[in-house]
LOVOTOR-573656 format. One line per 8 residues: number of its first residue (from 1); their letters; for each residue x, y, z of N, C-alpha, C. Coordinates in Angstrom, 2 decimals. Layout:
residues N
NUM = a = X Y Z X Y Z X Y Z; ...
//
This chain:
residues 93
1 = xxxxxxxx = 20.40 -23.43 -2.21 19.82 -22.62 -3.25 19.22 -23.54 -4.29; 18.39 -23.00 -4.72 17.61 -23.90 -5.84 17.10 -23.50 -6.54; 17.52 -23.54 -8.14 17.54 -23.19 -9.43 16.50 -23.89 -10.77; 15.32 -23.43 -11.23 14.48 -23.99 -12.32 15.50 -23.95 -13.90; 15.32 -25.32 -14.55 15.79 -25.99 -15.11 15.17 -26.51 -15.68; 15.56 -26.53 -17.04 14.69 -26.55 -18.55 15.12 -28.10 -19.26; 14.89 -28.69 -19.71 15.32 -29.96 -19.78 14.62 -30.20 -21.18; 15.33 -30.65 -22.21 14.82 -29.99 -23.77 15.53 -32.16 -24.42
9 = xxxxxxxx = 14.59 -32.53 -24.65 15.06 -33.73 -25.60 15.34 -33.87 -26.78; 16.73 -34.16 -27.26 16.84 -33.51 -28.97 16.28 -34.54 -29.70; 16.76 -34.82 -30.93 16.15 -35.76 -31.91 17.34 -36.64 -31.94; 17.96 -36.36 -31.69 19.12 -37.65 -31.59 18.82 -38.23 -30.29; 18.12 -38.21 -29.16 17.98 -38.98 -28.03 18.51 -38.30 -26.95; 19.61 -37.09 -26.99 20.18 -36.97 -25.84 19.23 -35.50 -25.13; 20.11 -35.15 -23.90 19.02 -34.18 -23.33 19.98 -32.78 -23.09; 19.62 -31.63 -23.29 19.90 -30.30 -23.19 20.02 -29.70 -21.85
17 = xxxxxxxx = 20.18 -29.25 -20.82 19.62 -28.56 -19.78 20.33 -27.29 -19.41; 19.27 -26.45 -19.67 19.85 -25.17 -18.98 18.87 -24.16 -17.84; 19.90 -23.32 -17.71 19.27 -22.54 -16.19 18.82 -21.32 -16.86; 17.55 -20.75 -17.11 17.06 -19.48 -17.91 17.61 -18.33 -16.68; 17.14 -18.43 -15.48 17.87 -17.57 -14.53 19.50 -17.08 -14.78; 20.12 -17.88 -14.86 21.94 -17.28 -14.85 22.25 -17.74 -16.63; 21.92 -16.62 -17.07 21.71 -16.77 -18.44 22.27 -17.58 -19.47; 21.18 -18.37 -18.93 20.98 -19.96 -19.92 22.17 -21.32 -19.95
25 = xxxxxxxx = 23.31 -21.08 -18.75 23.87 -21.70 -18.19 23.39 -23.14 -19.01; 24.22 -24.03 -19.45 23.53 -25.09 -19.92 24.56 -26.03 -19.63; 24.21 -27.42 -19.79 25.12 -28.86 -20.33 24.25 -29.83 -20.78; 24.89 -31.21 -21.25 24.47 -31.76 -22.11 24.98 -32.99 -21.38; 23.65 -33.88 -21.57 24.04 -35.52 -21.09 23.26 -36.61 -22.16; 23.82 -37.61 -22.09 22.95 -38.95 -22.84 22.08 -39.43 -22.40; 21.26 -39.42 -20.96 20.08 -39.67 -20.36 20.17 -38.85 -20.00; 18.75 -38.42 -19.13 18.41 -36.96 -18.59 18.81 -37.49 -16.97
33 = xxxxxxxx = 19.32 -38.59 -16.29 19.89 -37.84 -15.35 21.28 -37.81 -15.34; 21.98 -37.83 -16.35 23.18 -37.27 -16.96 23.17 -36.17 -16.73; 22.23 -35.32 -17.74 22.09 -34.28 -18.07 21.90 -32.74 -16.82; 20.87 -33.98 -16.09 20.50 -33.10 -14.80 21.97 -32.94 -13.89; 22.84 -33.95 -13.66 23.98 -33.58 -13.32 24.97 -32.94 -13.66; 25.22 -33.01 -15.07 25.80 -32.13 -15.62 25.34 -30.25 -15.24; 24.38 -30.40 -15.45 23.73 -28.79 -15.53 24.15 -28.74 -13.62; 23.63 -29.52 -13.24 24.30 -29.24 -11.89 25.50 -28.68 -11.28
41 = xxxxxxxx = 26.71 -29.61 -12.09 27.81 -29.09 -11.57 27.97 -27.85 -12.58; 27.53 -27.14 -13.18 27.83 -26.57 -14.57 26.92 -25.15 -13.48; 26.08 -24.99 -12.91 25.20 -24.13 -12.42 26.31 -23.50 -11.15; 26.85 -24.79 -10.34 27.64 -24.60 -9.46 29.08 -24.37 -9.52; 29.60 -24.24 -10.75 30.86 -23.97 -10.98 30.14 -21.93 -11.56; 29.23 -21.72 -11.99 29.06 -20.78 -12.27 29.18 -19.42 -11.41; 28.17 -20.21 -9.80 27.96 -19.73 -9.07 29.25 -19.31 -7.79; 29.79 -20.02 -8.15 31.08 -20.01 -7.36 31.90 -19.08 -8.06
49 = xxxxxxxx = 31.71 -18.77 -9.47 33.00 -17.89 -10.06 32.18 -16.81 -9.57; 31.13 -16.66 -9.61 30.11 -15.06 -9.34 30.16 -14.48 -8.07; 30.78 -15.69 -7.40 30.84 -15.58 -5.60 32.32 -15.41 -5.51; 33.75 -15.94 -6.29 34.72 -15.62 -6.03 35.05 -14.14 -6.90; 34.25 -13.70 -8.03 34.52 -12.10 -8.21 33.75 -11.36 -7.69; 32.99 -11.60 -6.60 32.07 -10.84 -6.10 31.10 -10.12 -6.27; 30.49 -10.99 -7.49 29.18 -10.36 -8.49 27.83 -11.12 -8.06; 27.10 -10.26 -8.39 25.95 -10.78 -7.91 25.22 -12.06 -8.38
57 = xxxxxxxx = 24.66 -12.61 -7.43 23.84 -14.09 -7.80 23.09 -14.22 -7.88; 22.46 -14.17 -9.05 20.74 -14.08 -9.76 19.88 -14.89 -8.20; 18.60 -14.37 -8.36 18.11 -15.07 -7.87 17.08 -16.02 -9.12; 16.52 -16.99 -8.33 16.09 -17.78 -9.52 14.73 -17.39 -9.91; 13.79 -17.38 -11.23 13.16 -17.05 -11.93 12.50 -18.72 -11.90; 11.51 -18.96 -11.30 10.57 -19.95 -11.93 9.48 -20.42 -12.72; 9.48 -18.92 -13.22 8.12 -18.77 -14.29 9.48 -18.93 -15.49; 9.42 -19.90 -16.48 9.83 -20.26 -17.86 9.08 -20.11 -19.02
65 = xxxxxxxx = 9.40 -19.20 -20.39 8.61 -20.03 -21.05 9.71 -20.85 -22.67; 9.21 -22.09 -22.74 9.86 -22.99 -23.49 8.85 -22.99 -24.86; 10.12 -22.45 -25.78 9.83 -22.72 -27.46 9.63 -24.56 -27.75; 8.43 -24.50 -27.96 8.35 -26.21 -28.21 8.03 -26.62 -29.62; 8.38 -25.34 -30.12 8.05 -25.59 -31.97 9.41 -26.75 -32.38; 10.46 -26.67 -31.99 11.75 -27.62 -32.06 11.92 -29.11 -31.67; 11.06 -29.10 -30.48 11.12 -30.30 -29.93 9.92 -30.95 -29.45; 10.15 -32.66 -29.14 8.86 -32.82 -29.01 8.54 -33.17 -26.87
73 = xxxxxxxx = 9.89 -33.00 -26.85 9.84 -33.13 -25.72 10.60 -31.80 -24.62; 9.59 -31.46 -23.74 10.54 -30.72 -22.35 9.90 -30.83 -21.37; 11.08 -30.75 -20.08 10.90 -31.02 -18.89 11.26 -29.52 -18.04; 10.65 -29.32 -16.82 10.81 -28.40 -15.80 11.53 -28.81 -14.42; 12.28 -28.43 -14.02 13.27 -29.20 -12.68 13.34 -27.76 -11.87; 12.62 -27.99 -10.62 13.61 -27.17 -9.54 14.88 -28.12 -8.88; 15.93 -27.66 -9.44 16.82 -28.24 -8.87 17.71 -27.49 -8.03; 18.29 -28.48 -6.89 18.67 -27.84 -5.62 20.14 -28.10 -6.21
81 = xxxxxxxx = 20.74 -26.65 -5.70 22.29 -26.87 -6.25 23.04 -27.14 -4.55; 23.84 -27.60 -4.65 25.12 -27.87 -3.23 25.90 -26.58 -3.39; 26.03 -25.88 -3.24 27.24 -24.76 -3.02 28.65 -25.26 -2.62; 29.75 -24.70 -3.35 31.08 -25.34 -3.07 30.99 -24.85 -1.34; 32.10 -25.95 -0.96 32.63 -25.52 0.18 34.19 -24.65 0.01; 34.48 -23.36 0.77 36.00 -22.96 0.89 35.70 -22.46 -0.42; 37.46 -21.77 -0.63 37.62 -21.16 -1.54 38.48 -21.89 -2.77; 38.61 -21.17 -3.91 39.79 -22.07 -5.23 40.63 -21.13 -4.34
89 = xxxxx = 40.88 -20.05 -4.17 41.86 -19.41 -4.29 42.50 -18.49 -2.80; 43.11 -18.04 -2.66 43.40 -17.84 -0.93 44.64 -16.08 -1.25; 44.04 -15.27 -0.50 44.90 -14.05 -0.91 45.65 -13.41 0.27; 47.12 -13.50 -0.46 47.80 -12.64 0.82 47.74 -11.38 1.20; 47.92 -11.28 2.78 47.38 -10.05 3.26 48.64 -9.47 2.81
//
């Protein structure tokens, strides 16, 4: 599965990233491919709770639009998420 990803540079240097699809899902790194990993596992821990309560899983939205009155910098990422393998949790019959 693969998720568009907003990638926002603050004024202190570090980078923002969130998923506008699974509403606004975000994390935060000190380089942007920090950041991109972070939002990674952060997208995929999401998606896994939505898949272990059995709620539905956005599909992804690749049309964005980014407020750039704040910043002077943003980036666009389709990023491919890994899906967990197995379950956290295991239920007796």
């Amino acid at each position: 599965m693969t998720y568009t990803v907003v990638v926002i540079k603050e004024e202190d240097g570090r980078y923002t990233a969130f998923a506008p699809a699974l509403n606004d899902v975000a994390s935060f790194g000190d380089t942007l491919p920090e950041a991109l990993q972070m939002v990674e596992e952060a997208i995929s821990a999401y998606v896994e709770t939505l898949r272990d309560r059995e709620w539905p899983i956005p599909d992804d939205d690749p049309q964005v639009t980014v407020d750039m009155s704040d910043t002077a910098e943003a980036f666009v990422y389709r990023l491919p998420i890994r899906e967990a393998t197995g379950s956290r949790s295991t239920r007796a019959a």
